[in-house]
MDAnalysis code that builds the backbone (N, CA, C; Angstrom):
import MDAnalysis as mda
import numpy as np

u = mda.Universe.empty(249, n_residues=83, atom_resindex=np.repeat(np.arange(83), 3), trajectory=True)
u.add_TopologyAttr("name", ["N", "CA", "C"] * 83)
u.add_TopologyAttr("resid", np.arange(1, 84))
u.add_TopologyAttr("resname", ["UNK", "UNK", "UNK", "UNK", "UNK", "UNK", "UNK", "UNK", "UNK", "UNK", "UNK", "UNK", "UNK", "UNK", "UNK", "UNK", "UNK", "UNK", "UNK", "UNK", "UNK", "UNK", "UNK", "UNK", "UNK", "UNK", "UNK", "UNK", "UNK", "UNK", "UNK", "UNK", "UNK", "UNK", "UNK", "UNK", "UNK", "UNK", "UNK", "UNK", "UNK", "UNK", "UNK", "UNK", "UNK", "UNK", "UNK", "UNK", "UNK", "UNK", "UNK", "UNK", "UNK", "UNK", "UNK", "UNK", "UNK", "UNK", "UNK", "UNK", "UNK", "UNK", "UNK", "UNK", "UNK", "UNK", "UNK", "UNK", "UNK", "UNK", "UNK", "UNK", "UNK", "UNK", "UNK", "UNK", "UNK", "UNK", "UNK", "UNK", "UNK", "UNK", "UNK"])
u.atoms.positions = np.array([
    [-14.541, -4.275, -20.494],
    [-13.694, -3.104, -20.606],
    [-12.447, -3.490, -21.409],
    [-12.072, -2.699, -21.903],
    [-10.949, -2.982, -23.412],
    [-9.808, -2.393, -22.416],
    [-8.844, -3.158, -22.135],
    [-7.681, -2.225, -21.475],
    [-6.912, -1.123, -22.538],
    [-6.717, -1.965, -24.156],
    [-6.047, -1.032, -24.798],
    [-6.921, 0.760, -25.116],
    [-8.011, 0.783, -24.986],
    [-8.559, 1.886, -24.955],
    [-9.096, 2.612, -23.725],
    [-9.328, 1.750, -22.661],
    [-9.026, 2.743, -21.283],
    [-8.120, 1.824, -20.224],
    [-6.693, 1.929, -20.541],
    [-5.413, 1.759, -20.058],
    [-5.728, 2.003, -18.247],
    [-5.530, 3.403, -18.079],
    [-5.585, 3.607, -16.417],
    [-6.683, 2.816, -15.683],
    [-7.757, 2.346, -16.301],
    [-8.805, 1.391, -15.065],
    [-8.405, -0.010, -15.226],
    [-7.558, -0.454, -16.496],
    [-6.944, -1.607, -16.540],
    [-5.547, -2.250, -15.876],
    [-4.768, -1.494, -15.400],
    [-3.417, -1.472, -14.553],
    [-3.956, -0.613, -12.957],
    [-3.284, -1.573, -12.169],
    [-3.126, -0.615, -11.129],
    [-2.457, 0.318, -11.033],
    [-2.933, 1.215, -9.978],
    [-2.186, 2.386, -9.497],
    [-1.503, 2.686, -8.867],
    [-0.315, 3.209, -9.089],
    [1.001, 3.692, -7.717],
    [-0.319, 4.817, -6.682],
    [0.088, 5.019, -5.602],
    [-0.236, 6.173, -5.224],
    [0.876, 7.372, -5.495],
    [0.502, 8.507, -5.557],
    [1.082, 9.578, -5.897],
    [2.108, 9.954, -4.808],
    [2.670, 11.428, -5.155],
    [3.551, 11.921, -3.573],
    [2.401, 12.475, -3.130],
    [1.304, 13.265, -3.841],
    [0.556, 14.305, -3.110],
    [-0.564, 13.026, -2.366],
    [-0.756, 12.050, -2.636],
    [-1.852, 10.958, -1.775],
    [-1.037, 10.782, -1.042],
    [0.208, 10.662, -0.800],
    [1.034, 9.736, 0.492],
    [0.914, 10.806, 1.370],
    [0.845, 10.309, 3.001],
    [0.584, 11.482, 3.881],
    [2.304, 11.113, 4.451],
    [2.480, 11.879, 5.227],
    [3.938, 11.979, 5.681],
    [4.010, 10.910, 7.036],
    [5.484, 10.409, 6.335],
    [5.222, 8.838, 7.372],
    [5.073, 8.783, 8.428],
    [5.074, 9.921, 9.289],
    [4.488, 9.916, 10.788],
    [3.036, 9.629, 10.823],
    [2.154, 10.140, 10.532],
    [1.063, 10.676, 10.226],
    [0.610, 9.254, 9.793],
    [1.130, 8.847, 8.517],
    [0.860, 7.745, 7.908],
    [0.662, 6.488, 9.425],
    [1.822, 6.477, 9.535],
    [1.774, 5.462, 10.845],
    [0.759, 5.459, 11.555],
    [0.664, 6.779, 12.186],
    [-0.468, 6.321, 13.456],
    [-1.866, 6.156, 12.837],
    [-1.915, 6.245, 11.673],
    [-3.377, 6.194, 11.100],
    [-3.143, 4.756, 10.510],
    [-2.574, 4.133, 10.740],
    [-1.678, 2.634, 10.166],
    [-1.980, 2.014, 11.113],
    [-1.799, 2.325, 12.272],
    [-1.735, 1.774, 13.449],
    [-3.010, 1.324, 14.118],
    [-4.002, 2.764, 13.343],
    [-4.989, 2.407, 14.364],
    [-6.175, 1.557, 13.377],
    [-6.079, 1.902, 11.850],
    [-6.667, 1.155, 11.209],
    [-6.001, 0.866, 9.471],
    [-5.662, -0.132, 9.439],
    [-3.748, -0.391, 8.790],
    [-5.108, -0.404, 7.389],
    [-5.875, -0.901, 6.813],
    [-6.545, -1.389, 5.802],
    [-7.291, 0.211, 5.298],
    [-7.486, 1.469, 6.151],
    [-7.939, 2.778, 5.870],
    [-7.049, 3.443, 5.158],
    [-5.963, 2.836, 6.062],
    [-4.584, 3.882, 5.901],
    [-4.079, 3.980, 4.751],
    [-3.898, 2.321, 4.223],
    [-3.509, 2.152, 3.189],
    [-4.052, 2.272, 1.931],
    [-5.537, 2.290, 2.073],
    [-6.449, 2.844, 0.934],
    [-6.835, 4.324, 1.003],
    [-6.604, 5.195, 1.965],
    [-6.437, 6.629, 1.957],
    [-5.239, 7.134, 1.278],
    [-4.031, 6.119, 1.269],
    [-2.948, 6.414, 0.530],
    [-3.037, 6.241, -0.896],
    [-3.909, 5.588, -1.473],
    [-4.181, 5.078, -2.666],
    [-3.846, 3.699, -3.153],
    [-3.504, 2.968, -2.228],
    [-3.351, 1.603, -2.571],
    [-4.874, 0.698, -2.293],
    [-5.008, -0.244, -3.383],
    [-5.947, -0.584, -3.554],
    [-5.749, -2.318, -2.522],
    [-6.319, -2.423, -1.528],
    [-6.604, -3.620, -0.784],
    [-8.037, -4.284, -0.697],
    [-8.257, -5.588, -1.250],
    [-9.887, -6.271, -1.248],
    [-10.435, -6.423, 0.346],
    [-11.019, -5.922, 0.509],
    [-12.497, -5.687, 1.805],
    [-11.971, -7.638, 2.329],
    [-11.633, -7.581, 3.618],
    [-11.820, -8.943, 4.451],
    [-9.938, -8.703, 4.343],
    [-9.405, -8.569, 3.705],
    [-7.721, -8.985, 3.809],
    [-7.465, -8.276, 4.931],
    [-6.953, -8.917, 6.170],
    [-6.651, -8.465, 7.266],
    [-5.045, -9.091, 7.600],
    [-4.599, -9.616, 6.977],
    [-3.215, -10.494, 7.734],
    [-2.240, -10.010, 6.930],
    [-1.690, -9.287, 7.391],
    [-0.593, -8.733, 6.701],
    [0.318, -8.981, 5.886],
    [0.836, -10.121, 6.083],
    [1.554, -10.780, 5.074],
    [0.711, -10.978, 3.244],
    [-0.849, -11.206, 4.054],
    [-1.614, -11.439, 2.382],
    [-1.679, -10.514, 2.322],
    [-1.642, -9.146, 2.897],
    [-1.811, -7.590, 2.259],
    [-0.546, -7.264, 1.410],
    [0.557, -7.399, 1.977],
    [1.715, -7.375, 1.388],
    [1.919, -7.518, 0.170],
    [2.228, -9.455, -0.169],
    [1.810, -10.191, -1.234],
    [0.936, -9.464, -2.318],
    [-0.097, -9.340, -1.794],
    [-1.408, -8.561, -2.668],
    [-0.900, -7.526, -3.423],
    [-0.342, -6.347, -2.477],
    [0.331, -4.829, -3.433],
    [1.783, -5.692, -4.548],
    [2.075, -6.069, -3.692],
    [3.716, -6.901, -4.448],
    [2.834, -7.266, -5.878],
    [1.878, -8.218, -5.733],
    [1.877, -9.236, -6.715],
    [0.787, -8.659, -8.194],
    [0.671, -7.484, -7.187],
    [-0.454, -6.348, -8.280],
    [0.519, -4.869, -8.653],
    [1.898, -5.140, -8.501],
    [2.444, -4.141, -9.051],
    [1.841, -2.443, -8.050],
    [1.680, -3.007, -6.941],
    [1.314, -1.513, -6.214],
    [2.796, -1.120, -5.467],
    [3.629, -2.271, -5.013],
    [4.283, -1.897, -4.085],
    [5.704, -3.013, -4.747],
    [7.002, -2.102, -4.906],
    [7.992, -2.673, -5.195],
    [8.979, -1.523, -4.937],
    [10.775, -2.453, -5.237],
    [11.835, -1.341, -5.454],
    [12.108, -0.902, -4.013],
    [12.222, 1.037, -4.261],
    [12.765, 1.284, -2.757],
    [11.710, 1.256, -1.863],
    [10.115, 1.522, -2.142],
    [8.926, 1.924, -1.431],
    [9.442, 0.747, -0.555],
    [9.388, -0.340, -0.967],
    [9.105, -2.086, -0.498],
    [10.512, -2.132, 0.965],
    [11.419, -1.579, 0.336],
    [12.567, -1.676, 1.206],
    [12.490, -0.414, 2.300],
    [11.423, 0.712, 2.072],
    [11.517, 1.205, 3.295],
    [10.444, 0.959, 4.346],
    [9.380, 0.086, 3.720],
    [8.662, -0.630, 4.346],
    [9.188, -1.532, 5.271],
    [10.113, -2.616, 4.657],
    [10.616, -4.015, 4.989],
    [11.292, -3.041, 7.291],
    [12.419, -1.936, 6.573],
    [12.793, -1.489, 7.270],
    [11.799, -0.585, 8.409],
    [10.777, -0.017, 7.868],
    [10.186, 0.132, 8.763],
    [9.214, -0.840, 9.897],
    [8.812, -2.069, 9.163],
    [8.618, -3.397, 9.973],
    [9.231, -3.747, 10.570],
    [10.601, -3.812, 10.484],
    [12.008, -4.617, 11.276],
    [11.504, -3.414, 13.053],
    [11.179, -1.775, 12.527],
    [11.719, -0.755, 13.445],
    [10.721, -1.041, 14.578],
    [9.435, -1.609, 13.946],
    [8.340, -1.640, 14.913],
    [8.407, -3.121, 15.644],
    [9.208, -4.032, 14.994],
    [8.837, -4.685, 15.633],
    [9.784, -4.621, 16.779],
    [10.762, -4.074, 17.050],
    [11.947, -3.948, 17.370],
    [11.452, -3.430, 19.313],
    [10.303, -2.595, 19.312],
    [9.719, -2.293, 20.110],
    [8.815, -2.800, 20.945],
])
């Protein structure tokens, strides 16, 4: 596959606003199966990555997940664990 002539299957993908479900929602479907959730949202995670930290890494290091998304993540980790 030539990236310069089909660009979008060669870069990853943000997910959109209309794929993101609303972060409640998001959560408990996070909660109950974190690897669905996050590929129902449109982020792309490889089949077996279960440890969160390599899921993390993974979006970070593939340009899925940076900026403010990353920091309201960071903050929403701090909230859960907090509990």
């Amino acid at each position: 596959m030539n990236p310069l002539v089909n660009r979008s299957q060669a870069m990853p993908t943000q997910p959109t606003q209309a794929t993101r479900p609303n972060p409640m929602q998001f959560m408990g479907q996070f909660m109950q199966n974190p690897l669905g959730a996050l590929r129902q949202a449109g982020y792309n995670v490889p089949d077996g990555m279960n440890d969160p930290r390599q899921i993390v890494n993974h979006l970070i290091n593939n340009g899925q997940l940076g900026g403010a998304r990353l920091n309201q993540l960071r903050g929403l980790a701090q909230m859960i664990g907090k509990k």
